[in-house]
N, C-alpha and C positions, 0 to 999 in steps of 0.2 A: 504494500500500500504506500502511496508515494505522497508526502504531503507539505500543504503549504507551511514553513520554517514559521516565516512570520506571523501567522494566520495562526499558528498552533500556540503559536507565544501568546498572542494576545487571548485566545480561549482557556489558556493555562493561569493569566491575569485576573482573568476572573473567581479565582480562587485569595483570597485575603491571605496575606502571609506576615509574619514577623520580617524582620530584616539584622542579618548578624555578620558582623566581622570575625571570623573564624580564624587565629593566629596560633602560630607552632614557632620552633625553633630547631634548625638543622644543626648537625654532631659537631661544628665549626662554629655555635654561636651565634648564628647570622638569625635576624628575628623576620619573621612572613604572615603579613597578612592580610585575607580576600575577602571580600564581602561575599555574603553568601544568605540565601531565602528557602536554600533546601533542609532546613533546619528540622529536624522533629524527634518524638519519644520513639522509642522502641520497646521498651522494657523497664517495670518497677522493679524485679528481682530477678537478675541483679539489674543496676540502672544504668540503662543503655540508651544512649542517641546518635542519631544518624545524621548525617549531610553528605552530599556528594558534590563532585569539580571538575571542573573541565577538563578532559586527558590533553587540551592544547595549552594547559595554563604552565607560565613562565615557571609557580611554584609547583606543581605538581612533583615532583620529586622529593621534593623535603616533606609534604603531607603525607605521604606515600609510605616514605619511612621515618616517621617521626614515630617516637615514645610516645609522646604527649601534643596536644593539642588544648585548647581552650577555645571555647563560644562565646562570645559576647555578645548580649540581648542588649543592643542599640534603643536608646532613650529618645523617644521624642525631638529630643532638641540637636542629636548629632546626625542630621540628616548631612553635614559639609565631611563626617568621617566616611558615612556610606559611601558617599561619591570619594572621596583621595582611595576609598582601598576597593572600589571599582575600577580606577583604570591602573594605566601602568607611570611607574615614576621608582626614580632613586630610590627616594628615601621616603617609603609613606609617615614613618613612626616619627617624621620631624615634628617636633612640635605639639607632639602628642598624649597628654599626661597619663603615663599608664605605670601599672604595679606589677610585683612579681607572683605570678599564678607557678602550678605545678612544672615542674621538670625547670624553673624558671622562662617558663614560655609569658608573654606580654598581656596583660589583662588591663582595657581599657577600664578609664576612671569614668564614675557618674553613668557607668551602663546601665542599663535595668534588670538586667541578669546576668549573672554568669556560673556557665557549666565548666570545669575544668575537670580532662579526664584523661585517661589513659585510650591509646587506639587500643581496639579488642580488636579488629578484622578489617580489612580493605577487599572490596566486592568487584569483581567489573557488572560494569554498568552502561553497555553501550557506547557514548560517545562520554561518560563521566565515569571515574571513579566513586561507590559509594565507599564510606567510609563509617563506621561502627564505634565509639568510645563507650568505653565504661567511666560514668563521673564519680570523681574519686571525692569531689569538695564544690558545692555549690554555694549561690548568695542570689541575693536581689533585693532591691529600693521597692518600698511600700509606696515610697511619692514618688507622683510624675506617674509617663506613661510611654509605652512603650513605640517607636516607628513600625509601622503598617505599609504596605508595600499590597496594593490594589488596583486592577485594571489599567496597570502599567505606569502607575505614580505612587509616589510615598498619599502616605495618606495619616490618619490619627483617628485612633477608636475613640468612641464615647458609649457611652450608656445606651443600650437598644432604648424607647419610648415607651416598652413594655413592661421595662423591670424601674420604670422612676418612680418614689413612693408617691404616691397620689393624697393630700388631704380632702377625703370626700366632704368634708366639713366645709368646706370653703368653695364659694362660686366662682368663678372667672369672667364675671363682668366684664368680658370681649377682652381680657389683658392680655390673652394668647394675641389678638392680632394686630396689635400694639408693639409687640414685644421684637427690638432689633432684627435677634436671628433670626427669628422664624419668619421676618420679612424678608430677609435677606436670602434665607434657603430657598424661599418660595417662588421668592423675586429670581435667582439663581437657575433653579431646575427650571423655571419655565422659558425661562430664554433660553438657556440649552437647546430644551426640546426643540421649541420653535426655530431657531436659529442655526445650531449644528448641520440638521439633513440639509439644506440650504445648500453647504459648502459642497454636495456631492456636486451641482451643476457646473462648480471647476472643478473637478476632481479628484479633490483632496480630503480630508476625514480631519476630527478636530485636534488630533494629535502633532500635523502637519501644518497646521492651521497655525497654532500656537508659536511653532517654530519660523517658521518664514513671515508672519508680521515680526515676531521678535527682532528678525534679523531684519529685517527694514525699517523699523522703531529707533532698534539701537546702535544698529552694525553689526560689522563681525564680533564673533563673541568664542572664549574658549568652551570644551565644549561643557567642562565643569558647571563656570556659571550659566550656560544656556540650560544643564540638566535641573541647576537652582531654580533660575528663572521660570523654569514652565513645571516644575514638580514631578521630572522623570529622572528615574535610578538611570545611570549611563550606562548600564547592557539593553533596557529597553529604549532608551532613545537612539542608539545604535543605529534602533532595529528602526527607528524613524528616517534619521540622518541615513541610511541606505537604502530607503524608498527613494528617499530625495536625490540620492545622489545616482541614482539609476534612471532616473529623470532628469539628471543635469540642470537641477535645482536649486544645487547648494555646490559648493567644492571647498576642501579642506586644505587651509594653507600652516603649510611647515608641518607641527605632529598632530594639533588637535584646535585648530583654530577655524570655527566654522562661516562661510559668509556666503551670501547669495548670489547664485549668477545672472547674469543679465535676464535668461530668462524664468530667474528663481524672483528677481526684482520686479517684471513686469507683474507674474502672477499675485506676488505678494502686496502689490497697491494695488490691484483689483480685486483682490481679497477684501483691503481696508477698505473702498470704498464702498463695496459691497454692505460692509458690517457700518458705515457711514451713513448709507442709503437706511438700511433695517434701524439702524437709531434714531433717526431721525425721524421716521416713518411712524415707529413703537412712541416717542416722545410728543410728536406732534398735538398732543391735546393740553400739554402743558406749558406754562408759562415758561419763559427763557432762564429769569429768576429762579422757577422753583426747578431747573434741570440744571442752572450752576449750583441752588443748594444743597441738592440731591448729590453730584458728585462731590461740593468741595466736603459735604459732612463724612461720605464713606473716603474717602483719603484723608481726613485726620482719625478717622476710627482706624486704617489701617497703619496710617503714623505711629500711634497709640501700643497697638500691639505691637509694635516694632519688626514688622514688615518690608520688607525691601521690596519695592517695586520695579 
C-alpha cells in the first residue's frame, strides 16, 4: 500500500500528543538531544516507556547504545527548546539550564516531567528505531502545564467544559457572553470556518497560508522563528516549507533561512488581499471607530500576555 508521507503526517496530527526532549550521553561524554512526541507507557511492573527515532538521525548511534537515557516532559513555556532540539546545530545545550539525571545524562530544568531510565531493548521499527527504558527515578511540577503538540502545532490543554465544577446555585445573567474568551473563541472558530475553505480557490490550505503572508508581512525569516511565528514544531513545518518548495514558493537561502519567490510573493499578496476583501466585507456594518477599537483592544490584551507578534 503506497501512501501519501505528508497526508499521513497530518492524519497522524490528529492525535494530541505530549512533546519531549529525549537526551543520553555517549561513552566519550558528549551530551545528545532530540525532541521527540513518540513518547508513551509500556508497562507499571516493571516501569517501562517507549519512544522511537529516526534510523537517519545525526544521533542515532549514541541512543542506540546508550546505558541510559532520560525524557523530558516539556513545560508549556519551553516551546523555543522544542524547536533548538528539533533541528540540527553545534551546540543545542548552549545556554540551556539543565541538571545531572542518571548515568549523568542532561535533565532539563523547569520541565514538567521527567522519566530517567535505563535502555531495556532497542526494536527495529521500520524506518525508526523503537527504543524501551526501564525508569529507574522519576519527578514532575504540580504547577504549570505541560506542551501539546496537535494537528501539526504546539498547542496547550485546558480543562474539557465537562469536568469545570459548575455552581448550580448561581445564574448567569448572559455573563457567559460577555465574557472575553468565549468571545474570542467564538469570534475565532467562526472565521476559521468561514474563511479557511476560501483559500482552496488559490490552492493553498491554512497551514500555507500562514507561512507565505508571514513571509511577505515580515520577510525572510529563519526557519526557527517562522516555526514560532505560526505555532508549528519544525519537522511538521518541514512538511509545509516542502509543499512550498515543490511549488517554487519559497526557497531556502544558506542553511535554514526561508523567503518567498517571486512567484511565492505574487500568490502571497493575493492571498492578503483576498483576506483584505473578507474583512472588510465581514466588518462593513461597523463603524470605523469601533473596528480601530476592536483591534487596538485585542493587541494590548495580546501585549499583556506577553505575546510576540
Amino acid at each position: 500500500m503506497s501512501l501519501d508521507t505528508r497526508d499521513f503526517r497530518r492524519a497522524l496530527g490528529k492525535f494530541a500528543t505530549g512533546v519531549t526532549v529525549v537526551t543520553t550521553r555517549d561513552a566519550d561524554g558528549e551530551h545528545f538531544g532530540v525532541t521527540a512526541s513518540s513518547f508513551n507507557a509500556v508497562s507499571m511492573d516493571p516501569p517501562l516507556i517507549l519512544w522511537s527515532i529516526d534510523k537517519g538521525a545525526y544521533s542515532l548511534p549514541a541512543y542506540r547504545d546508550a546505558d541510559h537515557f532520560v525524557v523530558n516532559v516539556l513545560s508549556n513555556e519551553q516551546v523555543d527548546i522544542s524547536n533548538r532540539f528539533a533541528s540540527r546545530g553545534e551546540d543545542k545545550f548552549s545556554g540551556i539550564d539543565t541538571g545531572e539525571g542518571v548515568g549523568g545524562v542532561a535533565k532539563m530544568k523547569d520541565a514538567a516531567a521527567h522519566f530517567e531510565c535505563r535502555t531495556w531493548n532497542v526494536y527495529e521499527g521500520g524506518d525508526h528505531l523503537i527504543i524501551v527504558g526501564e525508569v529507574v527515578r522519576y519527578s514532575y511540577r504540580d504547577a504549570g502545564s505541560a506542551l501539546v503538540f496537535h494537528n501539526g502545532r504546539y498547542a496547550v490543554p485546558e480543562p474539557h467544559p465537562m469536568m469545570l465544577p459548575v455552581d448550580e446555585k448561581s445564574s448567569p445573567d448572559g455573563r457567559l457572553g460577555k465574557h472575553l474568551l468565549y468571545l474570542m473563541r467564538q469570534a475565532l472558530a467562526a472565521y476559521r470556518a468561514d474563511f479557511y475553505p476560501r483559500l482552496g480557490s488559490l490552492g493553498v490550505n491554512d497551514k500555507e497560508w500562514r507561512v507565505l503572508t508571514l513571509l511577505a508581512d515580515r520577510g525572510p525569516l529563519e526557519t526557527e522563528v517562522l516555526g514560532r511565528r505560526v505555532a508549528q514544531p519544525l519537522a511538521d513545518l518541514d512538511d509545509t516549507l516542502n509543499g512550498l518548495l515543490e511549488r517554487d514558493l519559497v526557497a531556502i537561502e544558506g542553511e535554514s533561512r526561508v523567503t518567498l519567490s517571486e512567484a511565492g510573493r505574487a500568490l502571497a499578496l493575493r492571498l492578503l488581499t483576498m483576506a483584505d476583501d473578507y474583512e472588510k466585507r465581514l466588518l462593513e456594518e461597523l463603524e470605523p471607530a469601533e473596528v480601530d477599537t476592536v483591534k487596538t483592544g485585542l493587541g494590548r490584551v495580546i501585549e499583556r500576555l506577553g505575546v510576540s507578534l
